[in-house]
C-alpha positions as protocol buffer text, in pm:
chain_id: "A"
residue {
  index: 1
  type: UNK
  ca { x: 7884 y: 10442 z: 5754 }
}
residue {
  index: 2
  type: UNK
  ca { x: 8269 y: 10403 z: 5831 }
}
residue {
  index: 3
  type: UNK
  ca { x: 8407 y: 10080 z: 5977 }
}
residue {
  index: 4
  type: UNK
  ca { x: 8563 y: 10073 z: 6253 }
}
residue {
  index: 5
  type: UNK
  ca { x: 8939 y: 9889 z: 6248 }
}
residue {
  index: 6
  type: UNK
  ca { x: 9110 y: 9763 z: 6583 }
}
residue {
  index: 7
  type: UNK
  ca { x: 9467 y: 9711 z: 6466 }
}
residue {
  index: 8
  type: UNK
  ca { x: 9627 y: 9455 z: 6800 }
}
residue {
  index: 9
  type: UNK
  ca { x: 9981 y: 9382 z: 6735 }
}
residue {
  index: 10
  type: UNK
  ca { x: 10118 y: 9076 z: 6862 }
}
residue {
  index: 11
  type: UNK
  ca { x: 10387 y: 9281 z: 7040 }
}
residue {
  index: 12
  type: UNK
  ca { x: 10102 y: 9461 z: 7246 }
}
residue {
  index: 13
  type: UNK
  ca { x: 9935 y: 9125 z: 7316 }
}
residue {
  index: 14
  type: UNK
  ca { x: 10204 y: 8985 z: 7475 }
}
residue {
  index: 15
  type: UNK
  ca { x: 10356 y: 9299 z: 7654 }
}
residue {
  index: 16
  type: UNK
  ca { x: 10000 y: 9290 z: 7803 }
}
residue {
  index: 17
  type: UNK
  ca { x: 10047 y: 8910 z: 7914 }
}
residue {
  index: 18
  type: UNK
  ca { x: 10360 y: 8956 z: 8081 }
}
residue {
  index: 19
  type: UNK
  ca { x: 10219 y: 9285 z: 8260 }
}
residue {
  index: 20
  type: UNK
  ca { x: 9934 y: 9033 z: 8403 }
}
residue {
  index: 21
  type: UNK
  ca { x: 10185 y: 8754 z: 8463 }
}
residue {
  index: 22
  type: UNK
  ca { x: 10419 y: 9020 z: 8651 }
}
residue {
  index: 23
  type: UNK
  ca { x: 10114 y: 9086 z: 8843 }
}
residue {
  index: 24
  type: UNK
  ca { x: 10046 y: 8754 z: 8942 }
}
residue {
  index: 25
  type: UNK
  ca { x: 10352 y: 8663 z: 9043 }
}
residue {
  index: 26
  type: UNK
  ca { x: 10382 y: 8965 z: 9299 }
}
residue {
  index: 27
  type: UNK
  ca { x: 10055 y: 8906 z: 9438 }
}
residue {
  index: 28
  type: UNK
  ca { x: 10029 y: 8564 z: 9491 }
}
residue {
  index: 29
  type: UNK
  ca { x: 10437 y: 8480 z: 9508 }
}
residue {
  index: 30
  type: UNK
  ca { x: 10410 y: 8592 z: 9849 }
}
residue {
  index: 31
  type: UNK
  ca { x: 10165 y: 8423 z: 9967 }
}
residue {
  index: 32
  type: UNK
  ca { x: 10268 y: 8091 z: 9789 }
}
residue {
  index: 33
  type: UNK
  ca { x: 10577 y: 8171 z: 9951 }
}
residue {
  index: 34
  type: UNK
  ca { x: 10483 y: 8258 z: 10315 }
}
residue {
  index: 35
  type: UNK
  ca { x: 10242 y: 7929 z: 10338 }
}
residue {
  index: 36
  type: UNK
  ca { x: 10541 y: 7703 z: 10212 }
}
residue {
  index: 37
  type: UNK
  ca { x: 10729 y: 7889 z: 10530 }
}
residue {
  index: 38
  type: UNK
  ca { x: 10381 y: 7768 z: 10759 }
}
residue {
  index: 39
  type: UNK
  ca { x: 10385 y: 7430 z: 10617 }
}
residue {
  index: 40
  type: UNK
  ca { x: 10770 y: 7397 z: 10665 }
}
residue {
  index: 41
  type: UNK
  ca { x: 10717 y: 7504 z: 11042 }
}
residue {
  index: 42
  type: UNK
  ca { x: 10449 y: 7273 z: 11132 }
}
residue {
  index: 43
  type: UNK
  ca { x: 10665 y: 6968 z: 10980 }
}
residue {
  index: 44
  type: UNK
  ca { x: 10927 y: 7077 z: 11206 }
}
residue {
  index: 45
  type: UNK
  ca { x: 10699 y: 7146 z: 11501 }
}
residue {
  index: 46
  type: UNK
  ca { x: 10517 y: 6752 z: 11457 }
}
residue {
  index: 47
  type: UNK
  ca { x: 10904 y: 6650 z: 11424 }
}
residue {
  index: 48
  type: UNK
  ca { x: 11061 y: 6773 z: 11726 }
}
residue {
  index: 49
  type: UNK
  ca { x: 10723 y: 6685 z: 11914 }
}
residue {
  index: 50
  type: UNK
  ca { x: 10763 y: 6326 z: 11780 }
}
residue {
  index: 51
  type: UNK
  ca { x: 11125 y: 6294 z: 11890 }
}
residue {
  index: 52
  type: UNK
  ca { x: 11066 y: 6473 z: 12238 }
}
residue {
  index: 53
  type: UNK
  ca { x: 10789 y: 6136 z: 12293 }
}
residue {
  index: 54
  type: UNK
  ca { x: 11026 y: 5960 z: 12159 }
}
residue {
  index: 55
  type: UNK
  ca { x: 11316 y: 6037 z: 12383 }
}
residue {
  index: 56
  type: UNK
  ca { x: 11068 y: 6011 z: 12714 }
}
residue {
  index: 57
  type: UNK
  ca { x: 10974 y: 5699 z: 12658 }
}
């Protein structure tokens, strides 16, 4: 019988890892960058809160 021969370039390897990293990046960059924004917010949120009790008391 004939053998079959799968010929992978290194070129095609890694155009295939940066297609997967490009993916990544837009689908989770967003969120990684949204929940940085939430985190940020809440800081500022406790931070005025604390200097609001602070300035009452």
């Amino acid at each position: 019988m004939g053998e079959i021969k799968l010929d992978v370039t290194s070129t095609v390897a890694e155009k295939g890892v940066e297609l997967a990293k490009g993916f990544l990046e837009k689908l989770l960059g967003s969120s990684v960058e949204e929940t940085g924004l939430l985190i940020s917010d809440n800081i500022k949120l406790i931070y005025c809160s604390l200097t609001e009790s602070y300035k009452n008391s």
